[in-house]
C-alpha positions as CSV (number, residue, x, y, z in Angstrom):
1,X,-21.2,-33.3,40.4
2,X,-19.5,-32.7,36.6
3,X,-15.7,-32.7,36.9
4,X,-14.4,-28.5,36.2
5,X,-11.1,-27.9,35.6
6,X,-9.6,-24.7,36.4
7,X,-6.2,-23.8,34.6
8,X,-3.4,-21.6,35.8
9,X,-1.1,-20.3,33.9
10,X,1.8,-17.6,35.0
11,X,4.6,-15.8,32.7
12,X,7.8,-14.5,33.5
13,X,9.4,-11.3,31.5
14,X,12.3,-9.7,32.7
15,X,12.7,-5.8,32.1
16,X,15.8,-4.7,30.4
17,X,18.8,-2.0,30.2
18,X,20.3,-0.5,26.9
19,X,24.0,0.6,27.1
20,X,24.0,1.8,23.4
21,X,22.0,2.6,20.1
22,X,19.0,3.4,22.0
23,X,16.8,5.4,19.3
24,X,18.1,3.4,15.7
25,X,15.0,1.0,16.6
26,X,12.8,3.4,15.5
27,X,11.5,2.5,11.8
28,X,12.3,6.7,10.4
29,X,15.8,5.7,11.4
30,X,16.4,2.0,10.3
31,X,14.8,2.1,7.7
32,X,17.6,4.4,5.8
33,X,20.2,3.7,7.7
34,X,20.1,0.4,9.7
35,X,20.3,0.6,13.8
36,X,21.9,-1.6,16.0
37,X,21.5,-2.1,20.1
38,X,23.6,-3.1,22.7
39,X,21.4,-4.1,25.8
40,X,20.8,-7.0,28.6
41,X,18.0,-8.6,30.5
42,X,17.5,-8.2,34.1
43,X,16.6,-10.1,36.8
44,X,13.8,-8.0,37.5
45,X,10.5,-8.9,35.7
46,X,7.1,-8.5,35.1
47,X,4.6,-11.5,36.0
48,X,1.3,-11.9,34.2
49,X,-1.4,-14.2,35.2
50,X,-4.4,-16.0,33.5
51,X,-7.1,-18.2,34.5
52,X,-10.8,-18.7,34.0
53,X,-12.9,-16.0,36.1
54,X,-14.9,-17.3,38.3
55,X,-18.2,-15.8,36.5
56,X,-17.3,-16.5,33.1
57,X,-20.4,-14.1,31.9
58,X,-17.2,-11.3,32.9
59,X,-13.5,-10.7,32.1
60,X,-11.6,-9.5,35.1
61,X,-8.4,-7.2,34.8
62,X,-5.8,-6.4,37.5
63,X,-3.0,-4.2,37.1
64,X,-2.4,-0.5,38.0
65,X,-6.6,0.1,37.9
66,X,-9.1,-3.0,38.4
67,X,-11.5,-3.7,35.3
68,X,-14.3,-6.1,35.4
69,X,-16.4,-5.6,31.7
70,X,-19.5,-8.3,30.9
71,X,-17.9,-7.3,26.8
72,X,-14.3,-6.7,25.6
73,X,-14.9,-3.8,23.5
74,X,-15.2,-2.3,27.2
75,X,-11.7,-2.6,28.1
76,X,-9.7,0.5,28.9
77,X,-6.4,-0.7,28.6
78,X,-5.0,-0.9,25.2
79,X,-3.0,-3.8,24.8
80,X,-5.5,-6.0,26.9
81,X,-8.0,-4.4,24.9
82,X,-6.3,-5.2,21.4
83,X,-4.7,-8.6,22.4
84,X,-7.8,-10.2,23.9
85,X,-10.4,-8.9,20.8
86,X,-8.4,-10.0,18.5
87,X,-7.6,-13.7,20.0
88,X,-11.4,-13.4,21.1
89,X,-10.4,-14.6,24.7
90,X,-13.0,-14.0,27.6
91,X,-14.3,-14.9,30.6
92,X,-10.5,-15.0,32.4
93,X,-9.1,-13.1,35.2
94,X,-5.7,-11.6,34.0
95,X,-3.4,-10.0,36.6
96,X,-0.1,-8.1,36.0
97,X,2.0,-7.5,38.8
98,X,6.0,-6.1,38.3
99,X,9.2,-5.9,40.0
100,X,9.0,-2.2,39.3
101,X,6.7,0.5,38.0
102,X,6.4,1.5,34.4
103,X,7.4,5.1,32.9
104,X,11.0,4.6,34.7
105,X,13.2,3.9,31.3
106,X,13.0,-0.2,31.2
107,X,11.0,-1.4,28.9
108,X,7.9,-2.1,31.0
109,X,5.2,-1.5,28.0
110,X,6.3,-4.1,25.7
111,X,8.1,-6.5,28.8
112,X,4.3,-6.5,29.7
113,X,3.2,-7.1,25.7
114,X,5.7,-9.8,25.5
115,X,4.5,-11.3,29.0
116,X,0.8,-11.4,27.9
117,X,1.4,-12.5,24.8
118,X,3.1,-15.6,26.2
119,X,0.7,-16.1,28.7
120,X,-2.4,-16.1,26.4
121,X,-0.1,-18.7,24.3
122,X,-0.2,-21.1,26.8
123,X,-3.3,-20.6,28.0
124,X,-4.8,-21.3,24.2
125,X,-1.8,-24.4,23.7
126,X,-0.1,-22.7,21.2
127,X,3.5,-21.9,21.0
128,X,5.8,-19.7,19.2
129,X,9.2,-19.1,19.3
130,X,11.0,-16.4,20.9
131,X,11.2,-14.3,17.6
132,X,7.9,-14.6,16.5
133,X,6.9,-13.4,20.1
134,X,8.9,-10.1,19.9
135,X,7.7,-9.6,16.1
136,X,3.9,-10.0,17.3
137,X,4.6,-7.4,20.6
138,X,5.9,-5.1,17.7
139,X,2.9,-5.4,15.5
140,X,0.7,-4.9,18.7
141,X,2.4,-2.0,19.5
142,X,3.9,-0.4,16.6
143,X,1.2,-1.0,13.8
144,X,-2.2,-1.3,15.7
145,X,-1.4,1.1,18.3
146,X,0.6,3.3,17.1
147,X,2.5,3.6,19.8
148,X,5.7,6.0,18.7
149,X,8.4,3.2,20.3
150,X,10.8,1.3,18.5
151,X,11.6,-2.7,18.7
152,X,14.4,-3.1,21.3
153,X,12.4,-3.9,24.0
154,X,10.2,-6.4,23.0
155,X,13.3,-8.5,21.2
156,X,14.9,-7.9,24.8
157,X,12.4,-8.8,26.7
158,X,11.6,-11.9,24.6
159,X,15.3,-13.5,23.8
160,X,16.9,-12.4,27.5
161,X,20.5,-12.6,27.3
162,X,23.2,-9.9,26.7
163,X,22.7,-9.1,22.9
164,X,23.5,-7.1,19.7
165,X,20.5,-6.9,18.3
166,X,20.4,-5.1,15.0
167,X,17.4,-3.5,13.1
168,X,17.8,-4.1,9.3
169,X,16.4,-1.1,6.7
170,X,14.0,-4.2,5.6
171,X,12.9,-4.7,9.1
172,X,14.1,-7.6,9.6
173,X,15.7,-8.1,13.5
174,X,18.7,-9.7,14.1
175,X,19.4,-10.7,17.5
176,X,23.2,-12.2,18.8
177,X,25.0,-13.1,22.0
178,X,27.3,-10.9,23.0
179,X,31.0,-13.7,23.4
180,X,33.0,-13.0,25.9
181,X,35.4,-14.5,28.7
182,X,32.9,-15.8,31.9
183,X,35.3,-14.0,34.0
184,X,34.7,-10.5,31.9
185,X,31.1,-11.1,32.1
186,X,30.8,-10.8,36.1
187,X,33.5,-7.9,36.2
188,X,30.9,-6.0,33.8
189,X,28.2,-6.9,36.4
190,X,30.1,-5.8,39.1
191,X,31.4,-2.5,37.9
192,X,27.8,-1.0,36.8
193,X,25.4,0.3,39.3
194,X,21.9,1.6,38.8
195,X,20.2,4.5,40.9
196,X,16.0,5.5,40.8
197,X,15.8,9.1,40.1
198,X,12.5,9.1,41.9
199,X,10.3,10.4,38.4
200,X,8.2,8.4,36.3
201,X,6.9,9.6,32.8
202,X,5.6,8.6,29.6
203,X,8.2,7.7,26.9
204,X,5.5,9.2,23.9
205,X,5.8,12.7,24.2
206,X,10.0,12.4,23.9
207,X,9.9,9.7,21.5
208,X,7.2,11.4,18.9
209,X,9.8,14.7,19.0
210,X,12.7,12.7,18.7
211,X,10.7,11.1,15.6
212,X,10.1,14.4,13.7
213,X,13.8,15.5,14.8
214,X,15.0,12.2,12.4
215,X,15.0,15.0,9.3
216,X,17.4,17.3,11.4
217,X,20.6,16.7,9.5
218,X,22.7,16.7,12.8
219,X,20.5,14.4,14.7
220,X,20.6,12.0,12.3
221,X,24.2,12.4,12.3
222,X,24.2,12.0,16.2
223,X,22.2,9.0,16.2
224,X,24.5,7.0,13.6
225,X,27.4,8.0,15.5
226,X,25.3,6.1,18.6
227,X,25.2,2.9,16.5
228,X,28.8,3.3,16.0
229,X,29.2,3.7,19.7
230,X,27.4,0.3,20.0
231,X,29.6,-1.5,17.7
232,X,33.0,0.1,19.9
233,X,31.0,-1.6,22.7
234,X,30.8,-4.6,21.2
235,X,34.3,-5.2,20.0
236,X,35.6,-4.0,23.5
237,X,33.6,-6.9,25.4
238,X,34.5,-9.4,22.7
239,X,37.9,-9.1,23.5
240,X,37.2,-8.6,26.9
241,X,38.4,-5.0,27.7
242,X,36.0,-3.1,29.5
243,X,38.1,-0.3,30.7
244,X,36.8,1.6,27.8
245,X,33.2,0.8,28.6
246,X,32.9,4.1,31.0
247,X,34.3,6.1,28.6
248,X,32.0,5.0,25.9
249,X,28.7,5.1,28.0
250,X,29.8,9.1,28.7
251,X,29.8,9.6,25.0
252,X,26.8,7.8,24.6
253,X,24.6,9.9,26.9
254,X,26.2,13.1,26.0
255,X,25.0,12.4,21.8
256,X,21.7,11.3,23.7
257,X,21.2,14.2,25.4
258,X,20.9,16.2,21.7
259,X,18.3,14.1,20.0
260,X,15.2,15.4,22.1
261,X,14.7,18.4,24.7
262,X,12.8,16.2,27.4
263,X,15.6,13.6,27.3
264,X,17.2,15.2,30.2
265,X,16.5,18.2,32.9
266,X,18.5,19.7,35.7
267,X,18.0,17.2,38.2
268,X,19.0,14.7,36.1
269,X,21.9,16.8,34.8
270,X,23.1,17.4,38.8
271,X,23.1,13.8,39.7
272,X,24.8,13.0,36.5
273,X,27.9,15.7,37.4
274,X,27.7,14.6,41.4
275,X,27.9,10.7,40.1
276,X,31.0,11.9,37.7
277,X,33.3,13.7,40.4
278,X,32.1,10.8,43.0
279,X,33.8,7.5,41.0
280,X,31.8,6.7,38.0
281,X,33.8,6.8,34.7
282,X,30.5,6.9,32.4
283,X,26.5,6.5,32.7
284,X,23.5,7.3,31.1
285,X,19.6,7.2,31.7
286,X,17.6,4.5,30.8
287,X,15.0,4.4,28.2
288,X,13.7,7.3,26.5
289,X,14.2,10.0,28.7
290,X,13.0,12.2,31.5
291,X,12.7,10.1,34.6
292,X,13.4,6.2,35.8
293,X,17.1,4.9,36.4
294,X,20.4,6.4,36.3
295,X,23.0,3.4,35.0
296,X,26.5,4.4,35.9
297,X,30.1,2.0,35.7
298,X,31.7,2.2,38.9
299,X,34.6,0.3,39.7
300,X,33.6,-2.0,42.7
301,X,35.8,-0.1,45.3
302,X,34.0,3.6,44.4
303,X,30.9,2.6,44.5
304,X,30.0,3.1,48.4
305,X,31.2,6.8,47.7
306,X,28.9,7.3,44.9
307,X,26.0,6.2,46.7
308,X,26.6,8.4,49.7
309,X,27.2,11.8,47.4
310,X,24.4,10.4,44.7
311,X,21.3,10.1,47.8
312,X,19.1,8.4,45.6
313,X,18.1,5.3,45.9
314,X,20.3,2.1,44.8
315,X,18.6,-0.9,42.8
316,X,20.5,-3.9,43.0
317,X,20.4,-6.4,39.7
318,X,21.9,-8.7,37.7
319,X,22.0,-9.7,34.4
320,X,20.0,-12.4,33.3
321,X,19.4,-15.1,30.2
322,X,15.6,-16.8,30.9
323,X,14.1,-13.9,28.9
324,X,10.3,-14.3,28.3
325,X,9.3,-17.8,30.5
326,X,6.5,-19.6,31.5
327,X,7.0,-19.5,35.5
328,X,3.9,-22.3,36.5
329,X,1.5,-24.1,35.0
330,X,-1.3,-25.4,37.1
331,X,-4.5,-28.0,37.1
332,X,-7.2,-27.9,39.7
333,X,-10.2,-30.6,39.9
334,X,-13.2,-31.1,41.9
335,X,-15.4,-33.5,41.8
């Protein structure tokens, strides 16, 4: 019998959380004025797997919904759709499977771009570099899609690490450790704590008003004063005083909160105020708005208070500095 090879190949992406500048990645805003982030990888990710379908007449696809199409133009899902016509890959089975569901404020649509990206990468033999894999999840979903997002997340998702990672008016991304004392980085760890509000939702709808807000003279003014929140953030951890780092997620979410109508609602507004009065100096909610995580800093010895007053769920996590990997790589032969 002819020797077949069967190849397996399996990526690793961890999701993200932004403390700051959430909202200068978006091209209407960086463009004029330059935006800057402040964010970290998680050790929660999003796995993607590739190998050779077993009828290789099909192309099978397994994430939220199945898909089995005999021609690519078939595909339903948009960035398997646009990824795989344009690299002309069929005949695979791809599966996507994630540490926790998409909609809740952590990146998951372009951890997920990043992830495939990588995967069909080394599945082809090709390589390319963490940047270049963040600039090609942008074109994917910026410029072919359309999608209304900006580019923190993929650059997160790629790099891994706690960085600044600033948006240039050329669009040109800069990406940059954040220095600090070992000892500093655990304490920051240990003093935030992150809480599932229970709601999922799509980040377009908020995004595309907070886009055609960016003419709003005091929007604009609100988001620049974000950036410059982000840089306070900055200096603070470089010289390793995080006391202030409460204080200046509060401010944070409270400029947030004006940029968009959806970005909060009274639920979100309740927990927010219980968290507050129950040991949290500062927090915010992740991603775009509406639903997903509520990040709060919490000294250590408050936080079993504000998770008996809070009565949502806790999600542990830790920082983390892999960003976008190749988890397993795998030959099988029969004779």
């Amino acid at each position: 019998m002819k020797e077949k090879s069967e190849k397996m190949i399996i990526t690793r992406t961890p999701f993200r959380i932004s403390f700051a500048g959430g909202g200068s990645d978006l091209p209407d805003f960086y463009e004029k004025y330059g935006g800057c982030v402040l964010s970290t990888s998680i050790n929660r990710y999003c796995y993607i797997s590739i190998h050779p379908y077993f009828d290789e007449t099909h192309t099978l696809l397994k994430y939220s919904q199945n898909e089995l199409v005999s021609d690519l133009s078939e595909i339903k899902h948009s960035i398997l759709n646009c990824v795989l016509n344009e690299r002309k890959i069929s005949g695979v089975e791809i599966t996507s499977t994630a540490d926790v569901p998409g909609g809740t404020g952590l990146g998951s649509s372009s951890t997920f771009t990043v992830g495939l990206l990588n995967a069909l990468n080394c599945y082809q033999g090709k390589y390319m570099s963490k940047g270049k894999l963040a600039e090609k999840a942008c074109e994917i979903e910026i410029q072919k899609l359309g999608s209304p997002i900006g580019k923190q997340d993929q650059y997160a998702a790629a790099f891994g690490g706690l960085n600044f990672i600033r948006f240039h008016q050329d669009g040109e991304v800069s990406v940059a450790p954040v220095v600090m004392k070992p000892e500093t980085y655990h304490e920051l760890q240990k003093n935030l704590v992150m809480f599932y509000t229970g709601d999922t939702r799509s980040a377009n709808s908020i995004l595309k008003e907070q886009k055609n807000n960016m003419g709003a003279e005091e929007k604009t003014a609100n988001l620049r004063q974000m950036c410059a929140l982000a840089e306070d953030m900055l200096v603070a951890l470089e010289k390793n005083q995080i006391d202030s780092f409460g204080d200046l997620l509060n401010e944070g979410w409270k400029l947030k909160r004006t940029l968009a109508s959806g970005i909060s609602n009274p639920h979100i507004d309740e927990a927010y105020e219980i968290a507050m009065k129950n040991g949290a100096l500062g927090g915010k909610l992740l991603g775009a708005g509406g639903g997903g995580f509520l990040l709060f800093y919490c000294p250590p010895q408050e936080q079993e208070k504000l998770r008996v007053a809070l009565k949502l769920r806790s999600f542990p996590f830790s920082f983390e500095k892999d960003g976008a990997s190749v988890a397993y790589i795998g030959d099988k032969y029969w004779d």
